[in-house]
C-alpha positions as CSV (number, residue, x, y, z in Angstrom):
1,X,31.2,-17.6,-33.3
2,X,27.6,-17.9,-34.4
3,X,26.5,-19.7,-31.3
4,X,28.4,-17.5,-29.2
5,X,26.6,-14.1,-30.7
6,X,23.1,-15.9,-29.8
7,X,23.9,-16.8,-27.0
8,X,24.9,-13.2,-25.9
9,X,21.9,-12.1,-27.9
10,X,19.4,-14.5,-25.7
11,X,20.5,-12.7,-22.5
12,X,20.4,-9.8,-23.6
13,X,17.0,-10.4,-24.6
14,X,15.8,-12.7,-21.1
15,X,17.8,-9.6,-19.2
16,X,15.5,-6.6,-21.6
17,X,12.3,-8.8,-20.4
18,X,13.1,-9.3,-16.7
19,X,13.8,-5.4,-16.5
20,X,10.4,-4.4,-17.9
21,X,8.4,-7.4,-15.7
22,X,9.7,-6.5,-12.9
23,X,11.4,-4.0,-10.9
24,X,13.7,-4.7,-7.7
25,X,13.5,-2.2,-4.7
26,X,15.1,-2.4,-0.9
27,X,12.4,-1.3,1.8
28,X,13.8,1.8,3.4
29,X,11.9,2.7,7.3
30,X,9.9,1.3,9.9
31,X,6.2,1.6,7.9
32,X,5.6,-1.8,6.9
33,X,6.6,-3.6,9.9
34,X,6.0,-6.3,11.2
35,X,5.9,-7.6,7.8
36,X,8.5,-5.9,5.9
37,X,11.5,-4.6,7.8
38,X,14.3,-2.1,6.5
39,X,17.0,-3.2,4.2
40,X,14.7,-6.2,2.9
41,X,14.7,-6.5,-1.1
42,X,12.0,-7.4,-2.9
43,X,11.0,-8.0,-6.9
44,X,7.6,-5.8,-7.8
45,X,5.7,-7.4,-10.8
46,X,4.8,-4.4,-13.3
47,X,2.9,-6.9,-15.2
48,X,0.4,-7.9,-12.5
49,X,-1.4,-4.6,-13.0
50,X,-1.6,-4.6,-17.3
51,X,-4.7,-7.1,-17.2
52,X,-6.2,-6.5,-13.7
53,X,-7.0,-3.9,-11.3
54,X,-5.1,-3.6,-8.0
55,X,-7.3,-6.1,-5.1
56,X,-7.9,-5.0,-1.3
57,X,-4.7,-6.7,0.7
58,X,-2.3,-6.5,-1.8
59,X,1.3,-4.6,-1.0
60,X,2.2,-2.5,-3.7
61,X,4.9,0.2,-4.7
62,X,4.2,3.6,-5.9
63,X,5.8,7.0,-6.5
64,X,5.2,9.3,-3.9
65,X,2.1,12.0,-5.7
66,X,4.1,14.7,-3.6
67,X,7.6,13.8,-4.8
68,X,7.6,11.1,-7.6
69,X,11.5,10.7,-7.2
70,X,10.5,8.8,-3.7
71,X,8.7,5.4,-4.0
72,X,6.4,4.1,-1.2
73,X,5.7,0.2,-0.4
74,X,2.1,0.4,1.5
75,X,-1.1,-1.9,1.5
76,X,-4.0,-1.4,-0.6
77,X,-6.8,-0.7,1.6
78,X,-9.6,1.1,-0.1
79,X,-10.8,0.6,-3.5
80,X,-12.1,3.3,-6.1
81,X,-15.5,4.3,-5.2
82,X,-15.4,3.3,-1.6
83,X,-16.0,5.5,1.9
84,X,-13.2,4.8,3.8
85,X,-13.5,5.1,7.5
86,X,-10.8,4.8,10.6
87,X,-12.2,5.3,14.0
88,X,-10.0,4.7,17.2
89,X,-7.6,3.8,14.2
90,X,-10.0,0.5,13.0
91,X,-10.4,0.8,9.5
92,X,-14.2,0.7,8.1
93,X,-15.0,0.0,4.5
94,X,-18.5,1.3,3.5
95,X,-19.1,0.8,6.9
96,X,-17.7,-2.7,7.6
97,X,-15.0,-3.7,9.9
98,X,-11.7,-4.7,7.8
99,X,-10.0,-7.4,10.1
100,X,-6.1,-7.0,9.6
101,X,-4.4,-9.8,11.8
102,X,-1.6,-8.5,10.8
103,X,-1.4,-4.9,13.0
104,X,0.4,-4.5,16.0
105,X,-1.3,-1.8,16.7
106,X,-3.9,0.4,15.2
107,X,-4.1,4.1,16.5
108,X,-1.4,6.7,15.6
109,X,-1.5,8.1,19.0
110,X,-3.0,11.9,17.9
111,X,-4.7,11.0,14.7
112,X,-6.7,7.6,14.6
113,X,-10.1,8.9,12.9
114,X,-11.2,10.3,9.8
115,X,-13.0,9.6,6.6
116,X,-12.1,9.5,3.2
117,X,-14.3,9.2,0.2
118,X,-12.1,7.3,-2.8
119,X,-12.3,8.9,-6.5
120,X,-12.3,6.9,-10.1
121,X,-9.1,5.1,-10.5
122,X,-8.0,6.0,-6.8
123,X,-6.5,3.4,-4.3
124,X,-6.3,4.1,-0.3
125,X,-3.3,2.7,0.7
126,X,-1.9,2.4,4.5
127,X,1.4,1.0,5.8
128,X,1.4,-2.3,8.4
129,X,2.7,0.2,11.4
130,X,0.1,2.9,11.6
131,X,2.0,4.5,14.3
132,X,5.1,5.4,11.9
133,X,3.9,5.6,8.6
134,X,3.1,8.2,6.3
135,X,0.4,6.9,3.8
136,X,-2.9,8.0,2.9
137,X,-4.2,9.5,6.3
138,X,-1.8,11.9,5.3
139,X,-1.7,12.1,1.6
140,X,-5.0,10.7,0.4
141,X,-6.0,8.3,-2.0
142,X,-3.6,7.5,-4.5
143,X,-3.8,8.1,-8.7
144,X,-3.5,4.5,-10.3
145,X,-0.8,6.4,-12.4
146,X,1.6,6.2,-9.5
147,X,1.3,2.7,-9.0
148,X,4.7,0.7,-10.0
149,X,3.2,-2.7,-9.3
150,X,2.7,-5.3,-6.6
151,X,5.3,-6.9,-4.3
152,X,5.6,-10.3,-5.6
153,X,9.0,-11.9,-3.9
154,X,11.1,-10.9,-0.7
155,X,14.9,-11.7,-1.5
156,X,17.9,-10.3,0.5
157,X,18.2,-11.1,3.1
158,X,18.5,-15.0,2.1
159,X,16.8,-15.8,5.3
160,X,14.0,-14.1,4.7
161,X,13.1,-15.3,1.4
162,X,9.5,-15.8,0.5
163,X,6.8,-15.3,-1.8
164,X,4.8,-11.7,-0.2
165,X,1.7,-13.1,1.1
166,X,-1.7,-10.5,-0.5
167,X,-4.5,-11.2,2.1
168,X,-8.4,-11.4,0.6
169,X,-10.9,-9.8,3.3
170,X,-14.7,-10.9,3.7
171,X,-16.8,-8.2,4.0
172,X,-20.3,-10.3,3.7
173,X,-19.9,-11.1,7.5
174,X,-18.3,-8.1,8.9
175,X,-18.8,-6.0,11.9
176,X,-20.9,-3.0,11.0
177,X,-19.1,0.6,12.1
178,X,-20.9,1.9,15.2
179,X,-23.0,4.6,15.1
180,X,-21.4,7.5,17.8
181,X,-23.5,10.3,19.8
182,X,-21.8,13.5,19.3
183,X,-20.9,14.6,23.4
184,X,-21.7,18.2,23.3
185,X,-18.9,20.6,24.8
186,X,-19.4,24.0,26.6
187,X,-17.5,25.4,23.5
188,X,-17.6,23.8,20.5
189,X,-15.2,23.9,18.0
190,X,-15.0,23.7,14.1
191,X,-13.6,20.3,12.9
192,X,-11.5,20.3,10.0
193,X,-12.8,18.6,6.7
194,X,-12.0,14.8,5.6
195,X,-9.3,14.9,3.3
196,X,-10.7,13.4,-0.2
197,X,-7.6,13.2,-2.7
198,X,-4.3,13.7,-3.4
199,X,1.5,8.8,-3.4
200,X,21.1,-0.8,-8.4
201,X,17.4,-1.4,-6.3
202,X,15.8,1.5,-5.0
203,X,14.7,2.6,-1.6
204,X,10.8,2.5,-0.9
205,X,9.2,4.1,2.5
C-alpha cells in the first residue's frame, strides 16, 4: 500500500512540474505559415524565459495586450531599445537588413512600411505570413508581461513532430536600409504617426 501511495504521489508530483514548465497550445489561423500550420500542437517552455531574456528569431506565445483571454504564437523580431523599420515590407533593425529565409512573402499588400521605436522590456514580434497576420504592425511592441514562453516542441500531428527551429541573425554584415528621396506631390498630405507601443491545449493566432 506504501509503495502504491508513492507511487501515485510521484506523478502527481512529475504531472504538478510538467504543468508549471511548460504549457501545451494548438496553433489556430494562417499567421505563422509556412512554418506553423493550423491545428499543429506544440509544448511552450515557461522556464526558458526565468534566467534569460527573449533572443531575435525565437517563436514565442503571448496573451494578446488587447484581449489577454486570446494567445498569439508570432516571431520575435525587435528587441527592447531598437528602431524597428519595414519598408516595401523588408524588415530593418537599427537600420540593417534582417534576412528571413523563411518568408514567402514580405508586403501586406496596403501596409508594408512603417517604423517603430521599441520601449524597456518591449519585444516586436511579427508572424511568418505577413500578408495574414495580425502582430505588431498592428498592435505594437509587446509588454514582456504577456509573454507565456517560447515554442520549444511541435507534436500533433505525429508527422510533424520536431523540435521548433529559433533562427540567430548577423547583423555585423548586413545590408544598410536605403536612404529614400521624398517625391514631392501637387498636394501633399499629412502622414499619420509611427505607432510606438501597445499582444485541454489552447488555441494561439
Amino acid at each position: 500500500m506504501r509503495e502504491i501511495l508513492e507511487t501515485i504521489l510521484l506523478i502527481a508530483a512529475i504531472y504538478a512540474f510538467v504543468n508549471l514548465a511548460t504549457a501545451r497550445f494548438v496553433v489556430d489561423g494562417h499567421s505563422m505559415l509556412p512554418n506553423f500550420t493550423t491545428d499543429q500542437f506544440i509544448i511552450v517552455s515557461r522556464l526558458t524565459y526565468l534566467a534569460n531574456d527573449p533572443q531575435r528569431g525565437d517563436v514565442v506565445v503571448f496573451h494578446y495586450p488587447l484581449q489577454s483571454d486570446r494567445d498569439f504564437i508570432k516571431r520575435v523580431i525587435g528587441l527592447p531599445g531598437e528602431t524597428i523599420d519595414i519598408l516595401q515590407g523588408r524588415v530593418y533593425v537599427d537600420g540593417k537588413l534582417l534576412d528571413e529565409p523563411y518568408i514567402d512573402k514580405f508586403c501586406r499588400g496596403t501596409s508594408c512600411d512603417g517604423q517603430w521605436v521599441i520601449g524597456p522590456d518591449q519585444y516586436f514580434v511579427l508572424g511568418d505570413n505577413r500578408g495574414e497576420s495580425k502582430d505588431s504592425q498592428d498592435f505594437g511592441p509587446v509588454d514582456r508581461e504577456f509573454i507565456v514562453g517560447r515554442a520549444f516542441v511541435r507534436y500533433w500531428p505525429p508527422s510533424d513532430w520536431e523540435l521548433v527551429n529559433h533562427p540567430r541573425y548577423d547583423l555585423s554584415t548586413a545590408e544598410v536600409m536605403p536612404t529614400l528621396t521624398p517625391t514631392p506631390t501637387a498636394t501633399p498630405e499629412g502622414t499619420p504617426a509611427a505607432t510606438s507601443s501597445q499582444m485541454a491545449p489552447s488555441g494561439v493566432f
